[in-house]
N, C-alpha and C positions, 0 to 999 in steps of 0.2 A: 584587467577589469572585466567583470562578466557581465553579457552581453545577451541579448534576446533579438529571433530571427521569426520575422512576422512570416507567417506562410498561412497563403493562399486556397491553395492546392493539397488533395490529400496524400500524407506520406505513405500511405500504402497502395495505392490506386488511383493517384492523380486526379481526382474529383475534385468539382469545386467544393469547398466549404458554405456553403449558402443556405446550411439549416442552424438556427440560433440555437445552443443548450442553453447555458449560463455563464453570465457576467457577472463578474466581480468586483470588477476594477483594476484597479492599480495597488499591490500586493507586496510586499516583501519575500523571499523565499521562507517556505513555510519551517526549515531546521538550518537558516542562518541566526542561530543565538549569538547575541551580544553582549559581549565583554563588560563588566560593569565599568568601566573606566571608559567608555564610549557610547555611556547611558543617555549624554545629550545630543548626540549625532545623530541625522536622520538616517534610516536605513536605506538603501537601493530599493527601489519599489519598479515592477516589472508587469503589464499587463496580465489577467488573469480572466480569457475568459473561454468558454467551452462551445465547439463547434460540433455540427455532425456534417459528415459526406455526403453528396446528392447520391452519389452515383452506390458507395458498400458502406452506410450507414455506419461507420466510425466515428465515436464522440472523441474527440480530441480538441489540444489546445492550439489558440492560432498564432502563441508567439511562443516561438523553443527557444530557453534559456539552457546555456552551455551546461551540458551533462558532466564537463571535466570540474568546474566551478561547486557543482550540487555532489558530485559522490567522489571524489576524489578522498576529501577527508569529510567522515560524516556522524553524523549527533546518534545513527538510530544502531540500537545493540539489541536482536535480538532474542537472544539471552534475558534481559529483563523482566519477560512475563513467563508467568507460569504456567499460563493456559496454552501458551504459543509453546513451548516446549514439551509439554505432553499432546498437542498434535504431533508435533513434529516425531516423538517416540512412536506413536501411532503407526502414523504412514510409513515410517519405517521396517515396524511390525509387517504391515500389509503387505507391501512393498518385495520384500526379502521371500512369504510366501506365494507371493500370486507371479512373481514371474523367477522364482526359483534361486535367489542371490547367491552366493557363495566365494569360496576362497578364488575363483576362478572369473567372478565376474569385473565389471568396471561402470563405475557410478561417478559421476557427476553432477552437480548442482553449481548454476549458474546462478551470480548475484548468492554467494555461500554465507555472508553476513560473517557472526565471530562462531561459527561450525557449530550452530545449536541442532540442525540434523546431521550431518554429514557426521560427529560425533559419535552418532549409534550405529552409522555402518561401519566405523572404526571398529568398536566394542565390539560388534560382530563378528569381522575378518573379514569385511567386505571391503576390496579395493574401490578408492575412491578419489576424488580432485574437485576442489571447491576451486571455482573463480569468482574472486570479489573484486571491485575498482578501485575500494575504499581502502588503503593502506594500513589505516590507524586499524579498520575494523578487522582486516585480515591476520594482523597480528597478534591479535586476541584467538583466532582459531586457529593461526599455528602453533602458540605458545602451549594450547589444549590439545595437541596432538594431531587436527585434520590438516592434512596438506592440500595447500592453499596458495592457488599463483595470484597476483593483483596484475588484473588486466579487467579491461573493456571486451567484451565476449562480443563475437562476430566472426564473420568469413575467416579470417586469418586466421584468428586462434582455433578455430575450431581447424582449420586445416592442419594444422601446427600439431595440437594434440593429435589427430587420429594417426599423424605423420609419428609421432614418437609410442603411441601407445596402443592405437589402432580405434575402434567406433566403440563409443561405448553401448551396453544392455539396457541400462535405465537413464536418461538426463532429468532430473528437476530444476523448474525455474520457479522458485514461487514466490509471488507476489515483484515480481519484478517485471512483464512484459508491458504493464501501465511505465515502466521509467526508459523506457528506449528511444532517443528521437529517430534512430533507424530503423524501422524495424522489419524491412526486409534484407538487409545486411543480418541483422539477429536472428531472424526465424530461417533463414539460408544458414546459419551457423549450425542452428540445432540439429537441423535434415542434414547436414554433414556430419556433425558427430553421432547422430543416432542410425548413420550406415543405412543399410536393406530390411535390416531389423530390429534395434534397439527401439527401445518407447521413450515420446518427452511427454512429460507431465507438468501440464503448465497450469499453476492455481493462482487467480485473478477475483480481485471482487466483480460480482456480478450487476452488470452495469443493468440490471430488471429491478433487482434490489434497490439499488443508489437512485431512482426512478421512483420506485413506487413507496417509496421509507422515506423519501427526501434529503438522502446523505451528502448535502452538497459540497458539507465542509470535506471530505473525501478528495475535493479538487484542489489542486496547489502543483506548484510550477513543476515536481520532481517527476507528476502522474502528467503526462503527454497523453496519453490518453487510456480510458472507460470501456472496457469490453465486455460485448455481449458475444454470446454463441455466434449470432449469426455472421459477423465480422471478424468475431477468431475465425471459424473454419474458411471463410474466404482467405483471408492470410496464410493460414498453415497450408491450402491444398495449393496456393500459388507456389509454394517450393517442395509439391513432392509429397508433403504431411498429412495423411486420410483422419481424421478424429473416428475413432472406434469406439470411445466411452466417455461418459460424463457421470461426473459425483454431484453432486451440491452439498455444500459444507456452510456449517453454522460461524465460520471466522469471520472477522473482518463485515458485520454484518450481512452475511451471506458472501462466501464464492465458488465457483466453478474449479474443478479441478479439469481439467480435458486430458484426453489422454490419445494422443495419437502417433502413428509410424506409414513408414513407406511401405510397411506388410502388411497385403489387405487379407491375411488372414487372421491378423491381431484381434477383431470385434471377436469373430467366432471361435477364438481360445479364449481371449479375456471377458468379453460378455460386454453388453450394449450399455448396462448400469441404467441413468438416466438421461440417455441420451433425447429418446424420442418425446419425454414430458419436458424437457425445456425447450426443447424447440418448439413443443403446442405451446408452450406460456409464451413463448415471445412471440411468436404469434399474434396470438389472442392480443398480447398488447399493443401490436403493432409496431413493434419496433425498424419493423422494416418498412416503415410510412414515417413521413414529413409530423404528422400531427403531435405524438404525444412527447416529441423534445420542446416542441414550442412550447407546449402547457406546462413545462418544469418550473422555469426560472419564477413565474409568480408564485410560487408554494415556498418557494426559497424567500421572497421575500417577507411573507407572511410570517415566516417561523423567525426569522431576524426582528420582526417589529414585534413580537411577540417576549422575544427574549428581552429585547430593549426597555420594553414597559415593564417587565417584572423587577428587571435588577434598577431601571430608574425607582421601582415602590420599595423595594428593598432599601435602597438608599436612604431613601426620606423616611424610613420608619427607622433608621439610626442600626439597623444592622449589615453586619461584617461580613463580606463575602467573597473567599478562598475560592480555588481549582486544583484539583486534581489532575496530574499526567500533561506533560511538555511535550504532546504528540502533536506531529503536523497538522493532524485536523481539527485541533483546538485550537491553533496557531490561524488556523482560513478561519473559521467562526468566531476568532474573538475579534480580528483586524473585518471579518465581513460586518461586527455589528459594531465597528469604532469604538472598540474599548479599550478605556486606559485604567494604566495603575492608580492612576486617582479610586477607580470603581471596583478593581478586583484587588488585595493588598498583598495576594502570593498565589503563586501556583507552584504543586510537589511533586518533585518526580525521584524515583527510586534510579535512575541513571544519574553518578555523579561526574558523568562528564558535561550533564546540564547543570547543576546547580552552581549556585554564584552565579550565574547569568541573568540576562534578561532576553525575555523570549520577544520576537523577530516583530515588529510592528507596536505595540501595545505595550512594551517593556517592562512588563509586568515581570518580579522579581523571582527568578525559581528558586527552589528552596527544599531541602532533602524533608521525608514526610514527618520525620520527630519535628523539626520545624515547626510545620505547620500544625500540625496537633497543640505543639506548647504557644501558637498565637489564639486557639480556643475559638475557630471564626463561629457565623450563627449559620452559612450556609456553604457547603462545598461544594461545587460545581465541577462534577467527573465529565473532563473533557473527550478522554476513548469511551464511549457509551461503548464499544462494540467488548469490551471486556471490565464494565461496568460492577458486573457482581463479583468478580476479582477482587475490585478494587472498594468495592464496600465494605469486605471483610477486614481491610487494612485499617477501615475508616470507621471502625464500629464506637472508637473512644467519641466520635463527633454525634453520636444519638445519645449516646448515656448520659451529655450535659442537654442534651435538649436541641441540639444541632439539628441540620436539614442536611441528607445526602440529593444528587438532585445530575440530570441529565435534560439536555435541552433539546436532543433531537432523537425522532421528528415531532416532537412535543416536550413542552416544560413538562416533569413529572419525576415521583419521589423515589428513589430508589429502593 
């Protein structure tokens, strides 16, 4: 049975939790899809709500729900989008020039999903090792060629690899340090494989962003917690990890990529990037004060009452109204604003390990996108805003009858 562990205290620095983010409530996990054969069962509903540290301003959550339960076997295939795989070519690109990759180097990526980058270091000749947790998902990136161990990444295994292969030159972790409930066992894993001098490049949505855009749906049981700069580099120098560079990247509604090693002459080869302009923003916002997490959760509320009263007008004026994409964070925002299949009569997702399901609280029916086009709704509601115009190009048959494409955060508005 999976279980949730109320904590207190910060997991990176023992602070008490005593600054309010945002509450939620009482939540289902956000990619526990449900079997239609247990469409009338209530789901397991688990507190949801968002704390920060007195002591190193860490937004995290105050009840850990077992990380074996959530990623073990999991709904999210990175592969799916398109826009996330030409980043991922990208950085690749960059990556191979800026610190010289070759037949000779060793690259890993933690949290490797089904090898949508590790793939292009393959193409390349660049040795490489994905570790993913997710069994189902890793078999998808060995089937494609990245070799691929399923493990939970930490002290051990990183001792384990450098013991069989030695430190590697580049580690990525992306978008995985929000799902750690350890995460000084994890960030101690990295500074072990990344030796005296390899670099981990860890990209995170950036918790200045999810603040000042209002991305609240962003929050769900799997994201433990919201990082800002100033709280990563507190975590990475406690094991050793100097951050020498920052990117800011347009994914995921803005994040961080950081870039750091135990060589502090890594900045002055690799270059500062934008390092010193985010640290002035966060700044300037304060993030390192009590004040502006307390002002979050009312703006959260605002955009919920806001959505409520449109789709309750929608209702009463007798039209149909779909979603687009079975992403976790449609899953917090539809359960944050109480909605049921009575109100939305499908949501599409191009992963058919979701379809035939119903999604985690709200049991709203998923449904593959030909589907949804042939129910002809009068409005779609594109639940990943953060790859929105992606997905308006799929959605183009729903304007040429006269359809509404349509995002709800941080404002109702038309795509």
């Amino acid at each position: 049975m999976t279980t949730a562990a109320r904590m207190s205290h910060c997991r990176f620095c023992n602070g008490a939790l005593s600054i309010p983010f945002c509450d939620l409530g009482e939540m289902p996990l956000a990619n526990a899809f449900v079997p239609l054969e247990r469409g009338d069962a209530a789901d397991p509903m688990f507190p949801l709500n968002a704390v920060v540290c007195e002591r190193c301003y860490l937004v995290q959550l105050d009840h850990v729900v077992d990380a074996t339960a959530i990623f073990s076997d999991y709904a999210y295939f990175s592969s799916f989008s398109s826009t996330w795989l030409a980043h991922a070519a990208a950085f690749t690109r960059d990556a191979t020039a800026r610190y010289g990759l070759g037949a000779d180097s060793f690259v890993v990526e933690v949290a490797s999903n089904d090898g949508y980058l590790l793939r292009n270091f393959v193409a390349a000749g660049v040795p490489c090792l994905g570790i993913e947790p997710a069994a189902n998902v890793a078999a998808v990136a060995v089937a494609s060629g990245v070799p691929t161990e399923v493990a939970f990444f930490g002290v051990d295994c990183a001792r384990r690899i450098v013991a069989e292969r030695g430190p590697a030159g580049l580690i990525v972790a992306n978008n995985v340090l929000a799902h750690v409930p350890d995460v000084n066992d994890f960030v101690a894993g990295l500074a072990i494989l990344a030796g005296s001098a390899g670099t981990v490049s860890i990209e995170a949505p950036h918790l200045l962003a999810l603040m000042e855009q209002t991305q609240f749906d962003t929050i769900y049981h799997e994201h433990y917690a919201y990082w800002s700069l100033h709280a990563m580099r507190q975590v990475l120098a406690a094991h050793g990890l100097l951050v020498y560079g920052v990117e800011v990247l347009p994914t995921h509604g803005t994040s961080l990529r950081v870039l750091a090693s135990a060589d502090t002459s890594a900045g002055a080869r690799y270059g500062r990037f934008a390092l010193a302009a985010v640290e002035a923003a966060e700044t300037a916002a304060g993030l390192g004060t009590p004040a502006p997490y307390r002002d979050f959760e009312p703006k959260v509320r605002a955009i919920v009452s806001a959505f409520r009263a449109w789709l309750d007008a929608e209702r009463a004026a007798g039209r149909r109204v779909a979603a687009y994409g079975a992403a976790a964070k449609g899953n917090t925002f539809l359960n944050a604003a109480r909605v049921t299949r009575d109100e939305i009569v499908c949501v599409a997702d191009r992963n058919p390990v979701k379809q035939n399901t119903l999604l985690p609280g709200s049991h709203i029916p998923v449904v593959s996108p030909e589907a949804l086009l042939a129910a002809r709704p009068d409005d779609v509601l594109i639940l990943p805003w953060n790859i929105a115009s992606e997905i308006a190009g799929e959605l183009r048959p729903v304007r040429e009858w006269g359809g509404h494409l349509l995002v709800a955060v941080p404002d109702m508005r038309a795509v």
